[in-house]
N, C-alpha and C positions, 0 to 999 in steps of 0.2 A: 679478449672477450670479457674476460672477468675487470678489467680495469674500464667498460662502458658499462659496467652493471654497478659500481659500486659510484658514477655519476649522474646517475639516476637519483632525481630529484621530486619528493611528494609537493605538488603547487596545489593550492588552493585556487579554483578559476576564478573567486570573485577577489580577493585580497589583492590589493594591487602593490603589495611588498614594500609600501612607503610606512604602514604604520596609522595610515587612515581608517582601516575597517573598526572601529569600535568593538571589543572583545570583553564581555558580561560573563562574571563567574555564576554558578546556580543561584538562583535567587538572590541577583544584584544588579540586574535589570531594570531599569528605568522604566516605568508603564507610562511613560509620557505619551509617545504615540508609537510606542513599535508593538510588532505581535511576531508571534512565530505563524507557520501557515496555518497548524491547527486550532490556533488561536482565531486566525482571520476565518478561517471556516467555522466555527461556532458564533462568528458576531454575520454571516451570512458576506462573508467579502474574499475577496481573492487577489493575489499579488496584482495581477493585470500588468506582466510586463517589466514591470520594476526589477532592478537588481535590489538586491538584501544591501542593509547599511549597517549591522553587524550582526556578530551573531553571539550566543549564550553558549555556556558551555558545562560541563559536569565530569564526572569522573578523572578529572586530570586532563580535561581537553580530548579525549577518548572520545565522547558522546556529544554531539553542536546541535544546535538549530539556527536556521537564519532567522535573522529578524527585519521585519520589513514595515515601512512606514505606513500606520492606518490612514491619513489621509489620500494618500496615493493610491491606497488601493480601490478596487472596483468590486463592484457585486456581482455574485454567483450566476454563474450561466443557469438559466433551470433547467432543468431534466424534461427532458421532450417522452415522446413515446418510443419515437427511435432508437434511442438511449439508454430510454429502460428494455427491449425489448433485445438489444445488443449485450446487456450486460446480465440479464437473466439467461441470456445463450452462454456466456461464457460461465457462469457459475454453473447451468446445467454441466456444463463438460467436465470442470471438477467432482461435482457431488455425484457424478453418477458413474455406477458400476459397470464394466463394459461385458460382466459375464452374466450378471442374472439383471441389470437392467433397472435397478433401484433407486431412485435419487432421495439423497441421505439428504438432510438438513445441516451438513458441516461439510466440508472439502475432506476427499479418500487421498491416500497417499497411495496417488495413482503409480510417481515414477518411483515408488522404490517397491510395491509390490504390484501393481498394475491391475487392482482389485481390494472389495471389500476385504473385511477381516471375516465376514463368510465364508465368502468364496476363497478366501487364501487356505486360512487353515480349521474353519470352522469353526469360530468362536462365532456363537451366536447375537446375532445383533438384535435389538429392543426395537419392536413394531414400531413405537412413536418414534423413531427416530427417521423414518423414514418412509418415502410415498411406495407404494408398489406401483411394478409396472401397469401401463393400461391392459384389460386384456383382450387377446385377440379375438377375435368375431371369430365365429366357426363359417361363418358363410361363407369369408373373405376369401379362406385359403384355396 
């Protein structure tokens, strides 16, 4: 077992092992036409498909970004209503407290304490930081 553990090999899925992928140390990148993605999403474009044609690197090759060619690329899907109304569900589930009901303006460290710092151990949290819940009609109940 330990002799299939020590043939275990880290691949890169886009490097095709020949020596072809282009490898950019920090700030020696060529701005001819590549971008990394966060770069293409600030110029309003997106990979669209494309594999990366090299990538940049930092800290000793530790830290990469791909780099992908701007004219291939495509423009940004827009954000429908769908979309946003998808994604504001899913930020509610993070920001909000499952004990008193509060949705906070920042993500709760739901899985390590499964509740505000309230309701954990009672540090008091700052009104702006958050909406209270709606509250209940007396008629309803």
């Amino acid at each position: 077992m330990a002799d299939q553990d020590q043939d275990l090999l880290d691949v890169d899925p886009y490097d095709p092992g020949d020596g072809s992928l282009l490898v950019f140390r920090w700030k020696q990148a060529g701005r001819d036409n590549l971008a990394t993605r966060r770069q293409l999403r600030e110029m309003g474009l997106r990979p669209g498909g494309q594999e990366p044609v090299a990538r940049i690197e930092c800290r000793g090759g530790k830290r990469f970004a791909w780099l992908y060619r701007i004219d291939l690329a495509k423009p940004k899907r827009p954000m429908t209503l769908a979309k946003e109304a998808a994604l504001d569900k899913a930020m509610a589930a993070r920001q909000t407290c499952g004990t008193c009901r509060r949705r906070y303006f920042h993500c709760l460290p739901l899985k390590t304490l499964g509740s505000c710092l309230e309701c954990f151990d009672g540090t008091p949290a700052d009104p702006a930081s958050y909406i209270a819940p709606p509250a209940k009609h007396l008629l309803a109940s």
